[in-house]
VMD Tcl script that builds the backbone (N, CA, C; Angstrom):
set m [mol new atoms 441]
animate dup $m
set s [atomselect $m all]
$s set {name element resname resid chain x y z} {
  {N N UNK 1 A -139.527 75.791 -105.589}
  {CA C UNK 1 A -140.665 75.097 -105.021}
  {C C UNK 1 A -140.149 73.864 -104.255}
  {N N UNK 2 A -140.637 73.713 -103.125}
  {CA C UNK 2 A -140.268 72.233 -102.234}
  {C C UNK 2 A -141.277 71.619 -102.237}
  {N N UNK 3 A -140.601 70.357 -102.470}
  {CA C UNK 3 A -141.185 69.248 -103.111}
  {C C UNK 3 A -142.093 68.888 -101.767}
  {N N UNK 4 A -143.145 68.512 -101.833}
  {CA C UNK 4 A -144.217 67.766 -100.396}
  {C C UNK 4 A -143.946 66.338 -100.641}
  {N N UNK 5 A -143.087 65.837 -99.110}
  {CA C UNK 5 A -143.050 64.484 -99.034}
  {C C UNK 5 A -144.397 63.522 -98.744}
  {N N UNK 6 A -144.271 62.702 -99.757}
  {CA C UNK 6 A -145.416 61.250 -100.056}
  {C C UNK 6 A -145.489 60.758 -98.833}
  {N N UNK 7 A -146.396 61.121 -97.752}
  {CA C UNK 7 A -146.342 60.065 -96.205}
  {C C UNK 7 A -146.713 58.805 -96.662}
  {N N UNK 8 A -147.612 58.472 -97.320}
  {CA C UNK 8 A -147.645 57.148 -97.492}
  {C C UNK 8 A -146.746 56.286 -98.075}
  {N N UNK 9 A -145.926 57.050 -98.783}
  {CA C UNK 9 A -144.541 56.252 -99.301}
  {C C UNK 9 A -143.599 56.327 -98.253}
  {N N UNK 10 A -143.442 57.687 -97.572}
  {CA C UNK 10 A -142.202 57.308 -96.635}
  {C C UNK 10 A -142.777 55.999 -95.452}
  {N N UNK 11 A -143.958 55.877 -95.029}
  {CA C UNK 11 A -144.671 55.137 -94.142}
  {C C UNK 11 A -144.135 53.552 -94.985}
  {N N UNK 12 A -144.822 53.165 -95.986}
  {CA C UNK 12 A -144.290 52.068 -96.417}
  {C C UNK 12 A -142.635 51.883 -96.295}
  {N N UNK 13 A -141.818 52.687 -96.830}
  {CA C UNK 13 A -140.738 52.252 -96.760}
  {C C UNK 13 A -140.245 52.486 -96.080}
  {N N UNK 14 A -140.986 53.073 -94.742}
  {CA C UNK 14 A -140.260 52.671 -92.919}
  {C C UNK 14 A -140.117 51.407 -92.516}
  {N N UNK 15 A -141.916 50.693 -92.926}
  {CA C UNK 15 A -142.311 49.567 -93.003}
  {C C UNK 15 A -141.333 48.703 -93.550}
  {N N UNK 16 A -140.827 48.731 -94.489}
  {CA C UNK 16 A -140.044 47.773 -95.078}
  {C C UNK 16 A -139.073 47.872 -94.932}
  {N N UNK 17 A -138.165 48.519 -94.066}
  {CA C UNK 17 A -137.232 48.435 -93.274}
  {C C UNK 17 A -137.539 47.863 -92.321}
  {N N UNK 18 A -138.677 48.340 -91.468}
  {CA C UNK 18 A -138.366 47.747 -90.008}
  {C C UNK 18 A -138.622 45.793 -89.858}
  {N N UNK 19 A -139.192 45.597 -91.354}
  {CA C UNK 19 A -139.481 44.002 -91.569}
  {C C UNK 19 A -138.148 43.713 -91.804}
  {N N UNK 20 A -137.158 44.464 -93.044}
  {CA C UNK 20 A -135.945 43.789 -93.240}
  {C C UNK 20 A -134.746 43.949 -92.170}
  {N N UNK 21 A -134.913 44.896 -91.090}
  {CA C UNK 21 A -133.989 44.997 -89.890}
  {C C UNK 21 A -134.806 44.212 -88.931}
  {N N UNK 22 A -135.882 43.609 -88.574}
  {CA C UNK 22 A -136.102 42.936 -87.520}
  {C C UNK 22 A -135.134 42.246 -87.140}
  {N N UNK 23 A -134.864 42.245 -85.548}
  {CA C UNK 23 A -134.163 41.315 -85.110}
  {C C UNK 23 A -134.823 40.555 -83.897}
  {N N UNK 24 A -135.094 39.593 -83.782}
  {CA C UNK 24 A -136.165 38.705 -82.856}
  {C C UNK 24 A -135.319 39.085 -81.126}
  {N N UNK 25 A -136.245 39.288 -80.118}
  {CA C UNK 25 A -135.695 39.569 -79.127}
  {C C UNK 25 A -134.814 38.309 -78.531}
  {N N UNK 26 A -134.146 38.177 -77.063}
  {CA C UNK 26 A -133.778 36.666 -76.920}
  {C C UNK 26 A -135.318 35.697 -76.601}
  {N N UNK 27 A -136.433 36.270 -75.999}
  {CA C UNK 27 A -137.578 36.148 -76.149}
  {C C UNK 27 A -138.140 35.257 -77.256}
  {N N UNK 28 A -138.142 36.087 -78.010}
  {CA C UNK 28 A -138.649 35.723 -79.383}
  {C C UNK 28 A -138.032 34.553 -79.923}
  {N N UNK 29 A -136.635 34.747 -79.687}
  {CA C UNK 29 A -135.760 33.576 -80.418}
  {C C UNK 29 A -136.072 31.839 -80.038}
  {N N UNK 30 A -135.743 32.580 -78.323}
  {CA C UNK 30 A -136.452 31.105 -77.339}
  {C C UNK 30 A -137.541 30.653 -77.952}
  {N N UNK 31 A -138.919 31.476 -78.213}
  {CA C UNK 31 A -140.178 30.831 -78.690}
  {C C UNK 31 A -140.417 30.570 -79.607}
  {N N UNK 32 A -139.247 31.064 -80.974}
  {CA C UNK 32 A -139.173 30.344 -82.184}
  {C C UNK 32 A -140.356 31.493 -82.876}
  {N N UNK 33 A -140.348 32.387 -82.682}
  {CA C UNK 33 A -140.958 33.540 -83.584}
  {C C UNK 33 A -140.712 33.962 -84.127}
  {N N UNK 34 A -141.228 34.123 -85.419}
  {CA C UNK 34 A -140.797 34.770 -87.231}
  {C C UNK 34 A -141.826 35.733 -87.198}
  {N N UNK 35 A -141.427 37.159 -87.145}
  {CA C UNK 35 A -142.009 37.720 -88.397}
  {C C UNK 35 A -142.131 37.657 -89.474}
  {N N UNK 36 A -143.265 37.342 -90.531}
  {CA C UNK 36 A -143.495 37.073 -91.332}
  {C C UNK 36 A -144.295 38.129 -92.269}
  {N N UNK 37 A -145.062 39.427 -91.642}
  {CA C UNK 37 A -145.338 40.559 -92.403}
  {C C UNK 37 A -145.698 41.858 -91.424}
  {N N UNK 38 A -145.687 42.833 -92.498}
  {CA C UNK 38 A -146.101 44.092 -91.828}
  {C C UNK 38 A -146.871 44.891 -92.572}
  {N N UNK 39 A -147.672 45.576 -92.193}
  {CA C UNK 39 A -148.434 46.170 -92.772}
  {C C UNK 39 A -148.493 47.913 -91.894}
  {N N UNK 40 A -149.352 48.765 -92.334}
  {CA C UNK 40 A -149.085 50.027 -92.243}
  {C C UNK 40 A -150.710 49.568 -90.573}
  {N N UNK 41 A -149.916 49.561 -89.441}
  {CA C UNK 41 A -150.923 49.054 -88.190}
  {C C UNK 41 A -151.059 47.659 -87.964}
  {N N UNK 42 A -150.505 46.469 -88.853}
  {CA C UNK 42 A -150.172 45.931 -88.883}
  {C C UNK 42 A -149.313 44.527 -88.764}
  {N N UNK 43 A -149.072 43.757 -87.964}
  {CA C UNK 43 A -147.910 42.803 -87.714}
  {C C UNK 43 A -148.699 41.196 -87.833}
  {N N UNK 44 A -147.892 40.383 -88.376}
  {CA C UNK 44 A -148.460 39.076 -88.360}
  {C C UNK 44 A -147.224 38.418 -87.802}
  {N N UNK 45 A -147.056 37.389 -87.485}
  {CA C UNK 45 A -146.250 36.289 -86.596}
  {C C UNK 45 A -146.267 35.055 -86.849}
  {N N UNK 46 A -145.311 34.277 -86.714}
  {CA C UNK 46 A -145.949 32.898 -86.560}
  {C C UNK 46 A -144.892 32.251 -85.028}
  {N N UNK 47 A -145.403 30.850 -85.509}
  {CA C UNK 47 A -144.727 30.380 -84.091}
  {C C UNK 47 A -145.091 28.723 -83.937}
  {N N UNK 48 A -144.155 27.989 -83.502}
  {CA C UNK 48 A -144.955 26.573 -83.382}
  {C C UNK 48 A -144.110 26.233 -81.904}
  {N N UNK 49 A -145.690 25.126 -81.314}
  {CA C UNK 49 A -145.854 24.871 -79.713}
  {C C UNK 49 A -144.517 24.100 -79.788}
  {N N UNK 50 A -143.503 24.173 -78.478}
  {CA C UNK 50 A -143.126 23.026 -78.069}
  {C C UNK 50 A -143.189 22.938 -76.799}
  {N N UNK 51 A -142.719 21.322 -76.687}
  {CA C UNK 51 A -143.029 20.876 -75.628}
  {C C UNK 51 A -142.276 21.932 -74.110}
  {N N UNK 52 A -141.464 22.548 -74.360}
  {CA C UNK 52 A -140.725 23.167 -73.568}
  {C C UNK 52 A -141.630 24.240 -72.686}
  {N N UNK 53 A -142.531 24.673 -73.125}
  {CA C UNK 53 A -143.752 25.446 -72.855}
  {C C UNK 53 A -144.697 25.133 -72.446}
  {N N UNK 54 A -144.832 23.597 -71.925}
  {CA C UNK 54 A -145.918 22.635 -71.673}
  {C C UNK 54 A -145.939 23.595 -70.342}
  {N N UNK 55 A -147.552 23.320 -69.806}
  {CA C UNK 55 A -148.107 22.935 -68.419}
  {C C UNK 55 A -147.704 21.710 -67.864}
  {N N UNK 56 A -148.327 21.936 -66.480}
  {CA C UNK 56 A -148.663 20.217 -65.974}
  {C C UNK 56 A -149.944 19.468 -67.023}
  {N N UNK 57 A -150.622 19.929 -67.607}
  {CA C UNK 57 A -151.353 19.408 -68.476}
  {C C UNK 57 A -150.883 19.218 -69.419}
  {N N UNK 58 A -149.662 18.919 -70.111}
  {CA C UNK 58 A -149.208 19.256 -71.418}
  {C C UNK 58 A -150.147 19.692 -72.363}
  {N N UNK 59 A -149.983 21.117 -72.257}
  {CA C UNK 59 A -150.761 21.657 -73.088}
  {C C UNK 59 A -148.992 23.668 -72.741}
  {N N UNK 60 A -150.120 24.454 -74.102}
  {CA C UNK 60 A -148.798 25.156 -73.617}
  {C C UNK 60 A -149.237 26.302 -72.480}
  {N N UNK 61 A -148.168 26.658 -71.972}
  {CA C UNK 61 A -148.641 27.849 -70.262}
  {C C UNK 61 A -149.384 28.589 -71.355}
  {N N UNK 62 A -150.305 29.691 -70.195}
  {CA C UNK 62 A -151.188 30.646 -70.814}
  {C C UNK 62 A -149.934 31.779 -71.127}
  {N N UNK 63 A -148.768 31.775 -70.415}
  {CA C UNK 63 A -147.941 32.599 -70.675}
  {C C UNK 63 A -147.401 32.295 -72.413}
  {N N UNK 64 A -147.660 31.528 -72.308}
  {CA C UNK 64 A -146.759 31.271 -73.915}
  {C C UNK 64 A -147.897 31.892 -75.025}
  {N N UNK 65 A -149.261 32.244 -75.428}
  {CA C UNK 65 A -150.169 32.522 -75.757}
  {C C UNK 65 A -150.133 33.857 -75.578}
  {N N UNK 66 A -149.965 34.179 -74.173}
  {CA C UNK 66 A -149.830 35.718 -73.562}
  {C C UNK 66 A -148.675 36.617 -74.534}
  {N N UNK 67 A -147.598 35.622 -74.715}
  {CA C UNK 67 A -146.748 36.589 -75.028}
  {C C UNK 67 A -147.086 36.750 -76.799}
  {N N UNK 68 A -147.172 35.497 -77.176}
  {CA C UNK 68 A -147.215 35.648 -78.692}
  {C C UNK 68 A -148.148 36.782 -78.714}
  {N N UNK 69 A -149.184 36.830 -78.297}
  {CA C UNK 69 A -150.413 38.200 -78.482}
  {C C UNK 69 A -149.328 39.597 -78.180}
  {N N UNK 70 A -148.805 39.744 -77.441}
  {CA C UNK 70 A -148.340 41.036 -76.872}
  {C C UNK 70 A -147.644 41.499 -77.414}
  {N N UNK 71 A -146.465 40.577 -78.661}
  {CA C UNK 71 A -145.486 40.557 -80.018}
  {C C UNK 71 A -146.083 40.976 -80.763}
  {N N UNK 72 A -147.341 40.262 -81.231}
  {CA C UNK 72 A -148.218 40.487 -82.279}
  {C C UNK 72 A -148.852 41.881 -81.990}
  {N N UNK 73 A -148.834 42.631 -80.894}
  {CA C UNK 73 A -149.583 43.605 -80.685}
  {C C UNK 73 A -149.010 45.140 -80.630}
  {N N UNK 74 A -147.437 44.737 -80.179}
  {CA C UNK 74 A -146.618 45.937 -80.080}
  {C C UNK 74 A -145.752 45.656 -81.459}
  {N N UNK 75 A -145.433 44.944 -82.093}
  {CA C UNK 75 A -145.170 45.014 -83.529}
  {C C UNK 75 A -146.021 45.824 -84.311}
  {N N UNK 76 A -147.286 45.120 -83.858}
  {CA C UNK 76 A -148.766 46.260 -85.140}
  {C C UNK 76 A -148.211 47.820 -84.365}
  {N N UNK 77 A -148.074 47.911 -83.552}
  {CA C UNK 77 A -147.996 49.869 -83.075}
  {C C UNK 77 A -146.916 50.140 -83.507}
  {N N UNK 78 A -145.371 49.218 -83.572}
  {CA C UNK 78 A -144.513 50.044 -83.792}
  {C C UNK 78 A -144.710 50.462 -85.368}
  {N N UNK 79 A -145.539 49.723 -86.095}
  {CA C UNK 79 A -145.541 50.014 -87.320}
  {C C UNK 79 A -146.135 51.639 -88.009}
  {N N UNK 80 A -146.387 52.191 -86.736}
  {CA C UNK 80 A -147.197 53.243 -86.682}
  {C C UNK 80 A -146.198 54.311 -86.063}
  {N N UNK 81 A -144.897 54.105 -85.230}
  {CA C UNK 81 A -144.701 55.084 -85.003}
  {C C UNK 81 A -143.147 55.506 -85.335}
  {N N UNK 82 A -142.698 56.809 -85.773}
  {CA C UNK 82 A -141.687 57.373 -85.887}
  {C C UNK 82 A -140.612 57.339 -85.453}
  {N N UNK 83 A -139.262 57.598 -86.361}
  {CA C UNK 83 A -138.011 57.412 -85.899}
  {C C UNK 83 A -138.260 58.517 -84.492}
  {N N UNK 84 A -137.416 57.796 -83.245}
  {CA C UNK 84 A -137.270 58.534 -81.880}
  {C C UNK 84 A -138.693 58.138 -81.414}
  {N N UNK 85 A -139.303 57.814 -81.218}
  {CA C UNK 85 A -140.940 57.438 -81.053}
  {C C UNK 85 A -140.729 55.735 -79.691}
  {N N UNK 86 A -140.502 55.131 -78.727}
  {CA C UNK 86 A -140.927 54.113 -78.201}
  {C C UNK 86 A -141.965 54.124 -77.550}
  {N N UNK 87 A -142.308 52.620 -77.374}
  {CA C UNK 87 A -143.811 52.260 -76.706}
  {C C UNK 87 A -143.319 51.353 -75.614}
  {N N UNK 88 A -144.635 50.996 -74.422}
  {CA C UNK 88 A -144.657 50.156 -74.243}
  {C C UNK 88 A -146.099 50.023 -73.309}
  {N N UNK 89 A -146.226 48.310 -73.375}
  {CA C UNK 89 A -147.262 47.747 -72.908}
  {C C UNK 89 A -147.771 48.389 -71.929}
  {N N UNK 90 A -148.946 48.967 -71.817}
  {CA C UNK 90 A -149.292 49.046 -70.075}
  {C C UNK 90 A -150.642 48.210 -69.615}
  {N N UNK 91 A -151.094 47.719 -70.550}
  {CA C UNK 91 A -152.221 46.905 -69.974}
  {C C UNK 91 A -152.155 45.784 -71.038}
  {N N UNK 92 A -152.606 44.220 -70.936}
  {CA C UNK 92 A -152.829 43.414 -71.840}
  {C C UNK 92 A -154.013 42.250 -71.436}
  {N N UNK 93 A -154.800 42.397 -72.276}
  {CA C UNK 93 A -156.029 40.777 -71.808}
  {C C UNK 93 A -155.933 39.888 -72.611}
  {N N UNK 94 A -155.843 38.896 -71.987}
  {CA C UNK 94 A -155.706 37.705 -73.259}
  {C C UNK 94 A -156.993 36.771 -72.817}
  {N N UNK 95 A -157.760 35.906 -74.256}
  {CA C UNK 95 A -158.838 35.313 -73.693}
  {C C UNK 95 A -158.793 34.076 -74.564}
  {N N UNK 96 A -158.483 32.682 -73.982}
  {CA C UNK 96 A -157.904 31.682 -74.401}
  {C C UNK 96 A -159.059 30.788 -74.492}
  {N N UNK 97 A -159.094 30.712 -75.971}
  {CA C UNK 97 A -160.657 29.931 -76.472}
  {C C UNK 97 A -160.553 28.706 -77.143}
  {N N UNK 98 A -158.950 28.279 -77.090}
  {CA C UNK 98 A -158.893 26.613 -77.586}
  {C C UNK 98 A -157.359 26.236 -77.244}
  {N N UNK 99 A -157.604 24.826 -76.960}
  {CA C UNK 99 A -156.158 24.120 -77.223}
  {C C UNK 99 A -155.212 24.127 -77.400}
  {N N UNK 100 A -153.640 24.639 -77.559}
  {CA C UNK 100 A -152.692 24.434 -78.076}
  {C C UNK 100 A -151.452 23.784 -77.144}
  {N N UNK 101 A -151.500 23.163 -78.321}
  {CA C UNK 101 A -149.974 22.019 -77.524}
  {C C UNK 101 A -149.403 21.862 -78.998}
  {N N UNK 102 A -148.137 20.886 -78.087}
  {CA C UNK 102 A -147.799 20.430 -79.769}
  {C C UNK 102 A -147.958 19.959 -80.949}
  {N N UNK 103 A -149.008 19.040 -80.768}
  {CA C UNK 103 A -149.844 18.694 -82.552}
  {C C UNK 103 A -150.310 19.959 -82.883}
  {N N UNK 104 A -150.274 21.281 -82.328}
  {CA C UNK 104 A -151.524 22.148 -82.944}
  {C C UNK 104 A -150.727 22.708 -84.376}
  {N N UNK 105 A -149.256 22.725 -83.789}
  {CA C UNK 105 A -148.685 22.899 -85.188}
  {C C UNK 105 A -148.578 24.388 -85.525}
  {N N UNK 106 A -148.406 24.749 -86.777}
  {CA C UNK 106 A -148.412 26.402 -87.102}
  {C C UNK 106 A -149.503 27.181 -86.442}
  {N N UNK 107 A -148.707 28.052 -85.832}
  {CA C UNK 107 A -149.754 29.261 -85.211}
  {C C UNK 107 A -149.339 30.846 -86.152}
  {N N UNK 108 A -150.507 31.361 -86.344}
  {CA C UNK 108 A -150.503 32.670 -86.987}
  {C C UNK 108 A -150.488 33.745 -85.976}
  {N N UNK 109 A -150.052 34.674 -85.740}
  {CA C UNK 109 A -150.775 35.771 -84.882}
  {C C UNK 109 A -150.307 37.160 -85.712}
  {N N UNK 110 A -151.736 37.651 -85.986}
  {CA C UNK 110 A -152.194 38.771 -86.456}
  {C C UNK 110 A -152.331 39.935 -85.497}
  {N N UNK 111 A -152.028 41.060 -85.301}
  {CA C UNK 111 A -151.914 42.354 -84.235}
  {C C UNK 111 A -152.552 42.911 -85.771}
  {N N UNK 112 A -153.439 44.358 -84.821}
  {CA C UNK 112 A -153.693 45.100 -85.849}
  {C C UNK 112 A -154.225 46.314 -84.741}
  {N N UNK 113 A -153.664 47.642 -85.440}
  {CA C UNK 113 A -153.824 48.476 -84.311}
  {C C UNK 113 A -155.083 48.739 -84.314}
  {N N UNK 114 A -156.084 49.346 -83.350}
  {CA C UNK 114 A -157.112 50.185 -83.402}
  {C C UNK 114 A -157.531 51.715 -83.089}
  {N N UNK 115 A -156.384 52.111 -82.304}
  {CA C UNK 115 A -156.483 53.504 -82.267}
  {C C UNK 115 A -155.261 53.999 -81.427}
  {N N UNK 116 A -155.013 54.945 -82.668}
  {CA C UNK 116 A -153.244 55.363 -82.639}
  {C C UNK 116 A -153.645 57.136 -82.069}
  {N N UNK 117 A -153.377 56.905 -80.858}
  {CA C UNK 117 A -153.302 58.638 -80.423}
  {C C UNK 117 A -152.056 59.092 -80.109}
  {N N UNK 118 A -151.789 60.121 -79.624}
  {CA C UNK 118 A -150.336 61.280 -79.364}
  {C C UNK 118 A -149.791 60.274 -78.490}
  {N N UNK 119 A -150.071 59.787 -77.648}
  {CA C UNK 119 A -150.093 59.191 -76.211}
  {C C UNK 119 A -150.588 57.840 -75.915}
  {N N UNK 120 A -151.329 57.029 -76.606}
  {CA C UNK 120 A -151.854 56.116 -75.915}
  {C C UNK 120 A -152.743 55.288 -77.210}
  {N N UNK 121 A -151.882 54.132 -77.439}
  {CA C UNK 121 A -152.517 53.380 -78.543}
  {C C UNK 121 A -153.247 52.140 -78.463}
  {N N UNK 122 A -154.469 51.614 -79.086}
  {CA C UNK 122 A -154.521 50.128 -78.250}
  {C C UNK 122 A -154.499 49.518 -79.629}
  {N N UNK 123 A -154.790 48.040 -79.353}
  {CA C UNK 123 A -154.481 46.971 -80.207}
  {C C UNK 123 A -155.031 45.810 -80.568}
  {N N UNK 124 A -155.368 45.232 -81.048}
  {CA C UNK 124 A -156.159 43.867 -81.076}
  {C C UNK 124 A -155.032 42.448 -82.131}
  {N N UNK 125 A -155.228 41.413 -81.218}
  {CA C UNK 125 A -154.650 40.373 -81.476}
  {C C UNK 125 A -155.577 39.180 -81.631}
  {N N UNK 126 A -155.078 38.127 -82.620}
  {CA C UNK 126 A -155.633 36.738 -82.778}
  {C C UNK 126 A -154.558 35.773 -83.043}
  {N N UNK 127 A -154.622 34.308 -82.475}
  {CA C UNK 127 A -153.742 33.163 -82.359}
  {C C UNK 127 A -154.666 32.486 -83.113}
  {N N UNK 128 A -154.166 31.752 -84.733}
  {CA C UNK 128 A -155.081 30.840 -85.307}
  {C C UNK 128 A -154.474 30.026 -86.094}
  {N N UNK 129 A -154.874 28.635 -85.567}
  {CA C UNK 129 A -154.150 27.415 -86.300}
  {C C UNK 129 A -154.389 27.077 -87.444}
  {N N UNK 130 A -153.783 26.705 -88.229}
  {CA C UNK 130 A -153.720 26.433 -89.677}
  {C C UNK 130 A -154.719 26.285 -90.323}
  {N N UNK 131 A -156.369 25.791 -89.493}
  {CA C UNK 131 A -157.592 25.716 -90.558}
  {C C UNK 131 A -157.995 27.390 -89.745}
  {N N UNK 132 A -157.552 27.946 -89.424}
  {CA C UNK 132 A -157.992 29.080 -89.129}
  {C C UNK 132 A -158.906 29.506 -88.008}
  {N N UNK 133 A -158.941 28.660 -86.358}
  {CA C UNK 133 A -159.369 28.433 -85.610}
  {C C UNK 133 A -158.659 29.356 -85.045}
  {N N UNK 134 A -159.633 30.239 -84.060}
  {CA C UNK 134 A -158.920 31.378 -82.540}
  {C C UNK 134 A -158.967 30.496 -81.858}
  {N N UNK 135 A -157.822 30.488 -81.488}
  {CA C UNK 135 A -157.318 29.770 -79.975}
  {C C UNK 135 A -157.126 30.526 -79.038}
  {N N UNK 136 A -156.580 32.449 -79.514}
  {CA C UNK 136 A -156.980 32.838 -78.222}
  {C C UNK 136 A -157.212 34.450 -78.881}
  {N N UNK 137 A -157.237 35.349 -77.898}
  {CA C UNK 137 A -156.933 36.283 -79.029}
  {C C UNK 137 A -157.200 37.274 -77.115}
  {N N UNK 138 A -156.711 38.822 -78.005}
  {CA C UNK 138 A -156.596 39.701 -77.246}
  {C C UNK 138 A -156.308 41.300 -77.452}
  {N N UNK 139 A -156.046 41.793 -76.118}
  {CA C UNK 139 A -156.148 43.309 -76.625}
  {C C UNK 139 A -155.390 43.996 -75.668}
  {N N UNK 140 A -154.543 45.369 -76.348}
  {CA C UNK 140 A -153.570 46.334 -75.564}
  {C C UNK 140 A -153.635 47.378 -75.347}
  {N N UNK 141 A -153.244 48.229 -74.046}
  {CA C UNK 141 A -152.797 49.457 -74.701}
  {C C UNK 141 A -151.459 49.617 -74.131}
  {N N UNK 142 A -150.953 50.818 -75.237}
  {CA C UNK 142 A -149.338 51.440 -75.226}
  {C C UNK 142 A -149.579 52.545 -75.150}
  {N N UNK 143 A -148.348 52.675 -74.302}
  {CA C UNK 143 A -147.991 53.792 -74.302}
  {C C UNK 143 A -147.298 54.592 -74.885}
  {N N UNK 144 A -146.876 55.590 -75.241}
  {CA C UNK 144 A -146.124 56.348 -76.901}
  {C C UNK 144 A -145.347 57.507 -76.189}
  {N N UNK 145 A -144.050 57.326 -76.121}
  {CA C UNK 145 A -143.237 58.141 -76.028}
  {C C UNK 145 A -141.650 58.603 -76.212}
  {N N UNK 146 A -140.990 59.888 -76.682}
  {CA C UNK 146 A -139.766 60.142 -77.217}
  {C C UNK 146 A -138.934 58.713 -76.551}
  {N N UNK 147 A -138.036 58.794 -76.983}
  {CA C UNK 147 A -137.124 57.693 -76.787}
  {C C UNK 147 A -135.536 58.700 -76.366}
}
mol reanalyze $m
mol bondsrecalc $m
mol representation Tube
mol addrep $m
């Protein structure tokens, strides 16, 4: 008799590899981004403003917001897909609903997938400061294919 493999166990302990092999892109490194969890659709982030990222307003570019969402968003998909399996971005909106500069201090960003097809996955993201305020939040889709 052959044994039927546990997907939800092999799924977790893909998961918990791909948290304990993360390696932050040079991207990531520049912006000072930690993964901090994963879940099965999943990804949370953190990240704190600096000044290096300012506008002419000192405040930080919409790009710096942009990207944390898009980390937070293709992290939650890869958590979903299989050895030989890559993605990538083909559309992203970001919608920037507060403040951040450098007092804002710890930022969270939560990705969580919403619909994982053969081909084409999207995503939802939130940026929220320590009392738990959206500062911006947003949404993806990927694309899913052999590698």
């Amino acid at each position: 008799m052959t044994a039927v493999p546990d997907i939800a166990a092999t799924r977790a302990h893909e998961i918990r590899m791909l948290m304990e092999q993360w390696q932050a892109s040079p991207m990531a490194r520049t912006m000072g981004m930690k993964l901090i969890d994963l879940g099965d659709g999943t990804a949370t982030l953190e990240a704190f403003p600096n000044a290096v990222f300012n506008n002419p307003q000192k405040r930080m570019h919409g790009g710096f917001a942009a990207t944390l969402i898009d980390s937070g968003l293709g992290l939650a998909v890869q958590t979903k897909l299989g050895p030989g399996i890559g993605y990538g971005t083909i559309e992203l909106k970001v919608n920037y609903t507060g403040r951040i500069d450098v007092d804002t201090g710890r930022l969270l960003v939560v990705g969580e997938v919403i619909h994982a097809g053969r081909t084409l996955f999207t995503a939802e993201a939130r940026i929220t400061d320590a009392r738990g305020k959206v500062l911006a939040h947003g949404s993806g889709t990927f694309m899913v294919f052999p590698t």
